[in-house]
N, C-alpha and C positions, 0 to 999 in steps of 0.2 A: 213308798211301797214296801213291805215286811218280805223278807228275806224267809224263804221256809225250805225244806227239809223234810224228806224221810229219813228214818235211823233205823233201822236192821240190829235186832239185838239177839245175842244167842243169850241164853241162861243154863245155870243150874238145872237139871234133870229134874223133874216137878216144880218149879218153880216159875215158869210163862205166866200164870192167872193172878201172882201175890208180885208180881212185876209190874205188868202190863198195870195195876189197880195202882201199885205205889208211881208209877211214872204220870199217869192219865191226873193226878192231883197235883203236878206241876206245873207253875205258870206259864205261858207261854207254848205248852202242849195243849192241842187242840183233837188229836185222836191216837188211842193204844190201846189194838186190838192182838189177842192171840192169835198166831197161823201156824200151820204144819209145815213141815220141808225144814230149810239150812235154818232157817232164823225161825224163833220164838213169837218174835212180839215184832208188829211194825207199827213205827211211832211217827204222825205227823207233827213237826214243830215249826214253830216262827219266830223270828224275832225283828228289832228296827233295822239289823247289820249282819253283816256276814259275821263281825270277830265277835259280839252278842249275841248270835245263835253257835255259835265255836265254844261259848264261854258257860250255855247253857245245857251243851250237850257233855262239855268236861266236867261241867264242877255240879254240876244239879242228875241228870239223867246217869253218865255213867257212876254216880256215888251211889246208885238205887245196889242193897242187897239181893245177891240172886243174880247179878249181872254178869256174863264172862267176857263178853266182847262187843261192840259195837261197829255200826259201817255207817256214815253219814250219807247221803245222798241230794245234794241243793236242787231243789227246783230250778228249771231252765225255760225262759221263753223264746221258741225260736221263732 
């Protein structure tokens, strides 16, 4: 079963829409939508592992230009 993830991203001031497009073209992202409030962009991801979606969201998502910050969130089944 694939490990997933929301990610909470803040951005640069006009830059949510050239974010959300540059992340939504990475593998393993499966939805990055714009929102209003604290965060920018919220990013559904997945991956086979916990440390492969950790490795996804360090080296692939948070290298997207535009990006200030990040907040990971794992899906949980209770």
């Amino acid at each position: 079963m694939a490990v997933q993830a929301y990610i909470l991203v803040q951005t640069e001031v006009g830059k949510a829409a050239d974010v959300a497009k540059a992340i939504e073209a990475i593998e393993g992202v499966t939805l990055a939508e714009d929102v209003t409030g604290p965060y920018d962009v919220i990013v559904r991801a997945e991956g086979p592992s916990m440390d492969q979606l950790g490795t996804l969201v360090v080296s692939r998502i948070q290298a997207v230009t535009g990006i200030t910050r990040t907040l990971t969130c794992p899906v949980v089944r209770i």
